[in-house]
N, C-alpha and C positions, 0 to 999 in steps of 0.2 A: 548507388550506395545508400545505406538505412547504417543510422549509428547510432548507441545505446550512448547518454553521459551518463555515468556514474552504474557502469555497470557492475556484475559481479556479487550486488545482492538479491533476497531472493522473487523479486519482482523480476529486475533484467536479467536475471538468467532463466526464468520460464520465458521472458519477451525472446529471447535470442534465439531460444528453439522456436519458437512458433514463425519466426520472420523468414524459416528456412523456406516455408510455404509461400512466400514470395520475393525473395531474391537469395542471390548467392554473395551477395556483397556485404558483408555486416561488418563493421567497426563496432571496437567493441571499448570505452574511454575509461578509464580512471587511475587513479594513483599509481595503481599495482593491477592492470587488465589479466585475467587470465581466461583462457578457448575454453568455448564452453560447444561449440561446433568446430571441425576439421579445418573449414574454410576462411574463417574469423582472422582479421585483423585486428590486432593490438595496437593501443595508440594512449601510453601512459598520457596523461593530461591532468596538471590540475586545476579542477574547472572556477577558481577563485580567481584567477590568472588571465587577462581581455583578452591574452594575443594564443596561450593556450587554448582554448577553446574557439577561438578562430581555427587555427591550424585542423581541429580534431572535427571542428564544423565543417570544412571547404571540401566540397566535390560534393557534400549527403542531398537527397532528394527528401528525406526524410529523417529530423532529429527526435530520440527521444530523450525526456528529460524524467530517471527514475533513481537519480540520487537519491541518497538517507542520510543523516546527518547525528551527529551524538544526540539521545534525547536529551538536550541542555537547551531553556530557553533563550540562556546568554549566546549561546554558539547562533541558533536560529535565529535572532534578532539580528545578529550582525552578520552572520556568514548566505541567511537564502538570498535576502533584497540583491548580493553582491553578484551570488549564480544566477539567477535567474536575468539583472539587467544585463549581462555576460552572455547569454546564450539566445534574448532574445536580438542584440545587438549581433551577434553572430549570424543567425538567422535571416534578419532582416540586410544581410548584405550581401547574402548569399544565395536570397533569393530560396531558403529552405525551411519546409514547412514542422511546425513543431506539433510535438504530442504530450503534453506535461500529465505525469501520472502523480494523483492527488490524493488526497484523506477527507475528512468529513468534518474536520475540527472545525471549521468558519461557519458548520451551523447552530440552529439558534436552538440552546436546550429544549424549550419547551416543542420542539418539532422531531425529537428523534423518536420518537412514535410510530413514524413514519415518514423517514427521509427520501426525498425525489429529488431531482435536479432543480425544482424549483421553489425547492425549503429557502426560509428567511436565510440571509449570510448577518450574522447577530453573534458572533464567537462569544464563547463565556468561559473562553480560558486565554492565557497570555499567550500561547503557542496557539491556540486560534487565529488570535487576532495577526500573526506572523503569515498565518495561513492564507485569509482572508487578502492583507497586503499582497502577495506575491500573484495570488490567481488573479488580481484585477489589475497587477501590472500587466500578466499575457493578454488578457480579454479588452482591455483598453487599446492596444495596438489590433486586435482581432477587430472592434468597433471602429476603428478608423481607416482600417482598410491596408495597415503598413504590414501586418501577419499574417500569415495563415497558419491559425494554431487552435488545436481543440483541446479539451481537458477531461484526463479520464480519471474518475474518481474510482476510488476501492474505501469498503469497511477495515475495520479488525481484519486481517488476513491469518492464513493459515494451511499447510501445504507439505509435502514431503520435502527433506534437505533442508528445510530451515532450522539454524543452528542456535540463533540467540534472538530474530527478528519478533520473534510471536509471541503475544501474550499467552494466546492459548495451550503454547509449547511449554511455553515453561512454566505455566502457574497449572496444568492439568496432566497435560501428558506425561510430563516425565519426572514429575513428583508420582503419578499410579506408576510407570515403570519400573518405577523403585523398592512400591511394596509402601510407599507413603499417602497420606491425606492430601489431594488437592489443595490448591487455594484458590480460593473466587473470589474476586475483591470484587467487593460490595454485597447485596443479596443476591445468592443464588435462584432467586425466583422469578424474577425478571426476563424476558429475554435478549439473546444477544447475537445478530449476524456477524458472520464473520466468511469472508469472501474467502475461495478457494484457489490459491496461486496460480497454479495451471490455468485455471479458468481466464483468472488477470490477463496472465501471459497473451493466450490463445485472441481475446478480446481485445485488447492492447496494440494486438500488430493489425487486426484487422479493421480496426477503426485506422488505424494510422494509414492503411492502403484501402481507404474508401473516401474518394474523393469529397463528397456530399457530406462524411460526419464532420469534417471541419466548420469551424465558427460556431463551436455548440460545445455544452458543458453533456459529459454519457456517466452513468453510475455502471461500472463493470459486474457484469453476471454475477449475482449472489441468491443460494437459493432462499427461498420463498418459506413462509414459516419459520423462523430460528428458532431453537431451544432454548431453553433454560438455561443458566448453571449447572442446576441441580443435574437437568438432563444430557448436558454437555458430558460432564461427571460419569455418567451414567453411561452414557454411551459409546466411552471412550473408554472405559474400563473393562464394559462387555467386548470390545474388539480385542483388547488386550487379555482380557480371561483374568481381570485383577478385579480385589474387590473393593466396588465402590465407597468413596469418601472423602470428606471435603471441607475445609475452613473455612469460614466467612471470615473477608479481614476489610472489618468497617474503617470509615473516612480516619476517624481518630488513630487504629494502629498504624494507619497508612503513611500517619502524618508522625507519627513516634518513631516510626521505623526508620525516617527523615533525617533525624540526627543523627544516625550513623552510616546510611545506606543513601546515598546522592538519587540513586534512580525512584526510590521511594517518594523522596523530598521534589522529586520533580514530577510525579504521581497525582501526587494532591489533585491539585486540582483538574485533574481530566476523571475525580472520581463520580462526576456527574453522568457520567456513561455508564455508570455500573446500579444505579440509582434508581433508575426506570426502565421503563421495554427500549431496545435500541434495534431498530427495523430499520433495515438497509435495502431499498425497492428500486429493481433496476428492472423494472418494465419496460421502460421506454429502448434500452438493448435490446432486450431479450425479444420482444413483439417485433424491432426493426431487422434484425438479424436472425430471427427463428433457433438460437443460441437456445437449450436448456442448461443450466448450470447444475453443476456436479451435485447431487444430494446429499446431505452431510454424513447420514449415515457412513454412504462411497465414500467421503474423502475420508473419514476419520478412520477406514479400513484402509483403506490405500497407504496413510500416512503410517499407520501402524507396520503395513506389509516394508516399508519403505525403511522405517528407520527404526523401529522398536521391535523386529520380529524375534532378535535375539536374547529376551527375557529372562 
């Protein structure tokens, strides 16, 4: 048995298809589970709950941990510490290995230039520093020998089916959809990786059924070179046959927008990503697994074919 907690967004349901490639057993956990495979077991859970996430842990040879949580730092402060000592405490009684899939926030601005697995952990934002906390409670019990859990990291993502999870869904693609102006918060000139879900997925399961990538931190397949803004823009609009165009929406409206718009006001300060080149280097995948990841150009065609073909 392999079981997803917090499945159903669009991380665990590209992991769900790809797990098909090595078992038939998938548990699938959350509030409201819904099959995303024929075979799939549902197993409402909620994983804030010791003895829930017990229940939805027991029999798995293999847990994955790809919850999402409101972007609210107040919720993340008090609600990750809560899941995560829950499912490692699960895990560890169970004798079942974990695969925690991760983000990039706990590194240290002045390194996203060129992020690797073994960039400073120096958060420069408050939901960093949340970040930071949770991945050194798994790796802490990894170092002592009481886990076996590895940590797979993802960029910005973005991918077909996602509905409200992506920046780049909703600040490019489906404002050009529309026949409107993008928006690219911060400058457009910079670049920006942004991992391709499938990709996640496909890499996700099979680190988690590779004995040897446990007790290590992996950056999941993201291709090589990112674009621009500008050229995101650009080349999102050419799949679509719309014409290109785009807002710059600097730190200051970011923070205007704040007082009326919650998600805005929670914004702020992650606008340090948007501010310089943001390079997301998953070498050390891609070399150890011979993994090419999807090229943006493919995925931004793909996504289009998927969800915007009806124009």
């Amino acid at each position: 048995m392999q079981t997803i907690l917090g499945s159903g967004g669009p991380i665990g349901t590209e992991l769900a298809k790809a797990l098909t490639r090595y078992t038939n057993d998938i548990r699938l956990v959350s509030r409201v589970p819904v099959k995303v495979n024929p075979s799939d077991e549902l197993f409402p859970a909620d994983l804030l709950q010791i003895q829930a996430v017990k229940k939805a842990v027991k029999g798995s040879e293999i847990v994955y941990l790809t919850a999402g949580l409101p972007y609210n730092y107040s919720t993340w402060a008090k609600e990750w510490p809560v899941i995560v000592t829950n499912v490692i405490e699960a895990c560890m009684e169970f004798d079942t290995k974990l695969v925690f899939f991760d983000n990039m926030y706990l590194y240290d601005s002045n390194q996203l230039g060129k992020m690797t697995e073994t960039a400073t952990v120096n958060p420069p934002s408050k939901k960093g520093v949340v970040r930071a906390k949770i991945a050194e409670m798994i790796m802490q019990e990894v170092w002592t020998g009481t886990l076996s859990a590895l940590i797979a990291r993802s960029a910005d993502f973005y991918g077909p089916g996602i509905k409200n999870n992506s920046i780049l869904i909703e600040t490019v693609f489906k404002p050009l959809s529309q026949n409107q102006k993008a928006k690219w918060m911060g400058s457009a000139h910079y670049k920006h990786s942004f991992t391709y879900t499938p990709d996640a997925g496909k890499a996700t399961a099979l680190l988690g059924n590779t004995e040897d990538a446990y007790g290590q931190v992996w950056h999941l397949p993201t291709a090589p070179d990112p674009l621009t803004g500008e050229e995101w823009v650009n080349c999102i609009a050419k799949a679509m046959d719309k014409k290109p165009g785009y807002w710059e929406i600097p730190k200051w409206m970011v923070r205007a927008m704040g007082v009326f718009m919650p998600i805005m006001r929670e914004t702020v300060e992650m606008m340090y990503q948007y501010e310089q080149d943001y390079v997301f280097d998953s070498s050390k995948f891609c070399d150890r697994f011979k993994m090419r990841p999807t090229p943006y150009k493919e995925g931004v065609r793909e996504v289009v074919q998927a969800d915007f073909r009806n124009l």
